[in-house]
N, C-alpha and C positions, 0 to 999 in steps of 0.2 A: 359525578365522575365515578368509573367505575374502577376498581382497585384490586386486583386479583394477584396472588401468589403461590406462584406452583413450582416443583421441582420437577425437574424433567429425569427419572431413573432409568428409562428405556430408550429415549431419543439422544440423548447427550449424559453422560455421565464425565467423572471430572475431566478424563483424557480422551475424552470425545471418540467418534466411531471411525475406523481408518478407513478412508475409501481406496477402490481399486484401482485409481487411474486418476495418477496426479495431472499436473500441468508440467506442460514439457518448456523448455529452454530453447526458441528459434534467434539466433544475434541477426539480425538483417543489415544493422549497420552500424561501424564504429569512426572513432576519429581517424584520421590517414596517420598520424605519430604518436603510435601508441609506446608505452614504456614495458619495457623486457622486464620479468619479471622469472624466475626459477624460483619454483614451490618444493622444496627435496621432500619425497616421501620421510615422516614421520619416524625416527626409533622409536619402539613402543618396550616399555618399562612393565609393565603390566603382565600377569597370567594370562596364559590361553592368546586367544586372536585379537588384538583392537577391535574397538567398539565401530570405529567409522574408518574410512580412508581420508583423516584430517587434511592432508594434502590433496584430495580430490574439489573437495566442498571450500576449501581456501579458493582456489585455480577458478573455479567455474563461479565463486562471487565475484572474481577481481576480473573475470572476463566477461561477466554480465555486464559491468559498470559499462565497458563498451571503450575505455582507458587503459586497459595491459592486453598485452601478449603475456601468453604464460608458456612456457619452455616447456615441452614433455618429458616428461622423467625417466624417457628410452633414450633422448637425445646427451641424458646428464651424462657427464666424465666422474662422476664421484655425488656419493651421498652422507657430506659429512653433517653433523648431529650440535645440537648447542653445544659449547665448551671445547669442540676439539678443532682443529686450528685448518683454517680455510686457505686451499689453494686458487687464488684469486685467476690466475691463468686460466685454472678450467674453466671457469665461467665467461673472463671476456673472448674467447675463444667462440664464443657460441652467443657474441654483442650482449650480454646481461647487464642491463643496468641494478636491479636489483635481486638479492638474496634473501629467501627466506627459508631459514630449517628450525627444526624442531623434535621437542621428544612429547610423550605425553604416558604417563602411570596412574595407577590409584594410590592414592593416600588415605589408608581410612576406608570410607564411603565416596570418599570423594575421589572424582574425576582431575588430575591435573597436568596442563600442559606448559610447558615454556619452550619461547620461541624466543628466534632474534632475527634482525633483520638487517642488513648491509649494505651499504653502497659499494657496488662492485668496482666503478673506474676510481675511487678515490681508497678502498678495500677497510675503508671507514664501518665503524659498528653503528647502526641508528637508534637502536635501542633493543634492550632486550627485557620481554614481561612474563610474566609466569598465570595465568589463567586458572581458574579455580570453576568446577561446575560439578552437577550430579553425577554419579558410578555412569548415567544411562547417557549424560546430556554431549555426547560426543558433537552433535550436528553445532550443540550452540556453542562448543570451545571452538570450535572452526569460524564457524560466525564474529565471535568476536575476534579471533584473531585480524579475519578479515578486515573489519571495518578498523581495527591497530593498525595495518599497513594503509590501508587506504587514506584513512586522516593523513597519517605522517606523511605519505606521497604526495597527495592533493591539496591538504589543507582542508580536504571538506568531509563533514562527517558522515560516517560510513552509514548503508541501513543493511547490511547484510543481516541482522537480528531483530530489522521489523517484519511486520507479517500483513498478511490481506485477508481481507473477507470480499466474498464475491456468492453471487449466485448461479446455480448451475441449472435447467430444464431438462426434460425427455417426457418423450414418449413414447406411452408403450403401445403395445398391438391393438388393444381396446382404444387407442387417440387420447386414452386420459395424460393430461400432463404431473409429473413428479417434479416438486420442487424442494432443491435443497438448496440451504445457508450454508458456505465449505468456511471453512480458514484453513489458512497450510503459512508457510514460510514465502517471504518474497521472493525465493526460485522456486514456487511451488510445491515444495516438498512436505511430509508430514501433511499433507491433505486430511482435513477428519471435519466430519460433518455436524454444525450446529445445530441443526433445525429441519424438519422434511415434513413436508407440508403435502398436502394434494391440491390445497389454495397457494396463489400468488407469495410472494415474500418479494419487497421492494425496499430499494434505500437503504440499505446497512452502511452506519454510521459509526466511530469510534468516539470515548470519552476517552479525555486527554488522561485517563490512569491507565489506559491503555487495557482495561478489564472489561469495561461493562462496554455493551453494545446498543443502539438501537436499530431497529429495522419496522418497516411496515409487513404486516399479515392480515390474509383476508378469513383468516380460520374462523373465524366469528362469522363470516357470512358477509361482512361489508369491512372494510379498510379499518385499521385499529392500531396505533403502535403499541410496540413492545422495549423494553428495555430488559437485558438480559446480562447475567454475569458471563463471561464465558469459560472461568473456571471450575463454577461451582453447579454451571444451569439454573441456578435461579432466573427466573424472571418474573415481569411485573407487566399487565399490562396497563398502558397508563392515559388514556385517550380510549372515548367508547360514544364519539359525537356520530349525527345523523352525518353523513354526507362526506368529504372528505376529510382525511387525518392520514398527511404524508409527510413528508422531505423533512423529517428529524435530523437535529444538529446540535450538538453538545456545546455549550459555552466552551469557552477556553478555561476556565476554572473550573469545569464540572455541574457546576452549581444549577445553569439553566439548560431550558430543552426548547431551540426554536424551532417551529413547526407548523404547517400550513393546515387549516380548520378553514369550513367552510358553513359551520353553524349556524351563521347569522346570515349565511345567506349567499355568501361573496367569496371565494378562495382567499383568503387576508392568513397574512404573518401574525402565528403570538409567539408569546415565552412561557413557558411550564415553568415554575420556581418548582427544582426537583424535592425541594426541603419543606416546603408552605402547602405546595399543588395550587399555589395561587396562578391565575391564568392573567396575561395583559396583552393587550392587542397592539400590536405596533404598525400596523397601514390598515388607512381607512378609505379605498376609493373601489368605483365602480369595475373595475380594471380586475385581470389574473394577474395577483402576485402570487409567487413561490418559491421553492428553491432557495431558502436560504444557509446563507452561511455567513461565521463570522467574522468577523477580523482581526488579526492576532493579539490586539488588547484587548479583545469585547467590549470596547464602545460602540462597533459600528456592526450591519449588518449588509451585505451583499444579499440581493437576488433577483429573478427573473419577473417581469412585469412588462405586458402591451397596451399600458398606459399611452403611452406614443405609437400606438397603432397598431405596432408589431413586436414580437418580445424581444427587451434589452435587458442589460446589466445596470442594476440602479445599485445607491449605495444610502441606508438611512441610518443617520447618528440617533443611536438610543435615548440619550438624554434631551437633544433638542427637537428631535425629529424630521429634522432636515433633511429633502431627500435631494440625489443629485444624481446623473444620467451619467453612467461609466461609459458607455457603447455606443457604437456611433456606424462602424464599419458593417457593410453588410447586411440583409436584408433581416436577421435571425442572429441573436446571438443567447442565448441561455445555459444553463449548470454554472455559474461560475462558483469558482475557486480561487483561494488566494495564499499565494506560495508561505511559508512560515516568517519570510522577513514584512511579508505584506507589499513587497512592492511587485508583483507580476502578479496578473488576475489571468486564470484558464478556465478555457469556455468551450461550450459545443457552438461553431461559427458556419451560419451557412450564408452561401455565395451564389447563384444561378443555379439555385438546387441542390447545393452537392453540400453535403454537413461533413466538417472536418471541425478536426482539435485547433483551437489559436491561442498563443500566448500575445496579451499587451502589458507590455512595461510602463504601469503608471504615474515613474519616474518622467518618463521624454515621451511617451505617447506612441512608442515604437511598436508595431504590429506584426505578429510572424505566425506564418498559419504551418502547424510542424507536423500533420500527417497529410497523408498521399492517395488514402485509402478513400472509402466512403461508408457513409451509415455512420463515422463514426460517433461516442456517444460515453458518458457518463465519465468524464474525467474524473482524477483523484490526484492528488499530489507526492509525494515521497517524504520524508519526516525532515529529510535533508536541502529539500526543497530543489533537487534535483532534475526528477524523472515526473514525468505526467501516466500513470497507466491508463487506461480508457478499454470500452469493448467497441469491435470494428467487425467485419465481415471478412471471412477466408473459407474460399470452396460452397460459400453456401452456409458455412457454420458463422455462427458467433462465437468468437476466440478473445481473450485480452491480448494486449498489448502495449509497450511502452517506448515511449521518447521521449528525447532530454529537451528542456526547457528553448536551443538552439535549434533541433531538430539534428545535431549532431550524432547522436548515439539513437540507435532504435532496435527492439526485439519482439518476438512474439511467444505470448506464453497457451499455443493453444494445449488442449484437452486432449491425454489419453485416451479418452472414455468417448460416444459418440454425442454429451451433453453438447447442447449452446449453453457458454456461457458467456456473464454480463453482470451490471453494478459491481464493479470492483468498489473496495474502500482501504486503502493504503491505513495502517496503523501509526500513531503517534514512536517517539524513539521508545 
């Protein structure tokens, strides 16, 4: 195997390269009762101007979720600040179920905010927290505040402070295609580029530290993974077989890398022991297996295989080797994934042609096919186990986009820029 390590100082350096054209915020659809929510602009404690409009980047998490209305702050009667005493009237005057205000200063070097949060019909405190981050990290004191209200609201926890990797295309006048690895924040934002390639880059992958990445590159001239820090750009490349080396997946401890090799012959599932480089093969038949993924303890492993003629969702226990047929609906069902509690499996689901996202709950066997679209393709989960992103088609372009596990909430996060882009990978918490 071949084992190479390089520092990337021109392509990625530690805070990567900012691109020009994030991903935009389309809501297409949310619940019909949503909870009233007033964001009061921030008092800011601090020299000179705030770093961010904390109240802007609170509003626009907690309206992505597709779960609040968020009150505009032209409509507010008063912007009162932590500590000083709240006219409750103003707010239910304008139906607010809930209140959040806030200040934010420097301490130091550091960044600090404190918020509190209200129940406006009962004029009850819910809690109030004081947030700590860098001089710069404005975007991520909002972030976390966010997902602080959204737990307490919901009960379920926030991801406003995970992030995505995805891939973006173009071309230019000459027809050569430019390929870039992005990460940015899951509204898009802070967009900065991992990786730019003139070959292909496929599959980007998170390890549960939520640091190190994998993806396939064909910079080598044929399909190769890679494993990459994304703080520091190191990478490694760790796969150098004839033939294929794709659909990398990270244990859930870290520790292994499952991965589809076609070495011997066959497209077949193994595991990279990340620590040994020892390699073991876990399916052995004539058939394409791929796409695997694990299951939240990593005893088992999910993936795509047309063993029964046409590709389904199979499921094989590592230790016995047991294998067992998840899928059944439909003529196509491949990509799965499996939500963080393990009991809903998402898939690329195709029906008389037309490939859509589906969730099956493999508690009661219950089936729900939750986009509308077509082409759509490459599911990802949410850390919260919420939302499904996926790439679909609009205008002709490839754009991301996301729905909730119901098909209740849905949005679109296309591209600034005139990229297609596609392989979303939703980040760990």
């Amino acid at each position: 195997m071949k084992i190479s390590r390089v520092i990337f100082t021109l392509l990625f350096l530690c805070c990567g390269l900012v691109a020009k054209a994030e991903l935009t915020i389309e809501i297409v659809k949310g619940v019909d009762q949503k909870t009233r929510i007033a964001v009061v602009p921030f008092a800011w404690d601090g020299a000179g101007i705030a770093p961010e409009q904390f109240h802007q980047i609170i509003g626009n998490d907690l309206q992505l979720s597709g779960f609040f209305e968020v009150i505009p702050a032209q409509n507010m009667l008063s912007f009162p600040s932590p500590g000083q005493e709240i006219n409750f009237r103003d707010w239910r005057i304008l139906n607010t179920d809930y209140l959040l205000v806030g200040n934010a200063g420097y301490d130091g070097n550091r960044l600090v905010a404190g918020i509190e949060l209200y129940d406006v019909p009962s004029g009850r405190l819910v809690f109030a927290r004081r947030i700590f981050a860098g001089e710069s990290e404005g975007r991520d004191v909002s972030h976390r505040a966010s997902d602080l209200v959204y737990e307490q609201i919901s009960g379920i926890a926030g991801i406003a402070e995970s992030r995505i990797l995805y891939v973006t295309d173009t071309r230019n006048e000459g027809g050569a295609i430019n390929y870039r690895l992005m990460l940015a924040d899951q509204d898009g934002a802070r967009e900065r580029m991992v990786l730019e390639s003139g070959a292909p880059i496929m599959s980007p992958a998170w390890a549960p530290d939520g640091e190190r990445i994998a993806y396939v590159s064909f910079e080598t001239g044929r399909a190769a993974i890679f494993i990459q820090n994304i703080f520091t750009g190191e990478r490694e490349q760790v796969t150098d077989f004839v033939g294929i080396n794709g659909a990398p997946a990270f244990s859930p401890d870290g520790r292994k890398l499952a991965l589809v090799l076609s070495k011997d012959g066959n497209p077949e599932i193994y595991l990279l022991d990340l620590e040994t480089r020892g390699m073991r093969r876990i399916t052995n038949h004539f058939a394409i297996d791929t796409e695997p993924n694990w299951t939240p303890g990593g005893e088992s492993l999910v993936f795509t295989s047309d063993r029964g003629g046409r590709p389904q969702v199979y499921e094989i226990n590592l230790q016995s080797g047991r294998i067992a047929r998840l899928t059944f609906r439909g003529d196509y069902n491949a990509r799965p994934r499996l939500s963080p509690d393990g009991r809903f499996l998402v898939m690329v689901h195709r029906n008389n042609g037309v490939f859509h996202i589906a969730v099956q709950d493999l508690t009661d066997d219950t089936f729900i096919i939750v986009t509308e679209t077509s082409l759509d393709e490459s599911p990802t989960i949410s850390p919260n186990g919420a939302l499904v992103m996926y790439a679909t088609k609009q205008n002709d372009r490839s754009i991301l986009a996301a729905v909730s596990l119901d098909a209740g909430v849905k949005y679109n996060l296309p591209s600034g820029s005139s990229a297609d882009v596609r392989e979303p990978a939703w980040s760990p918490f």
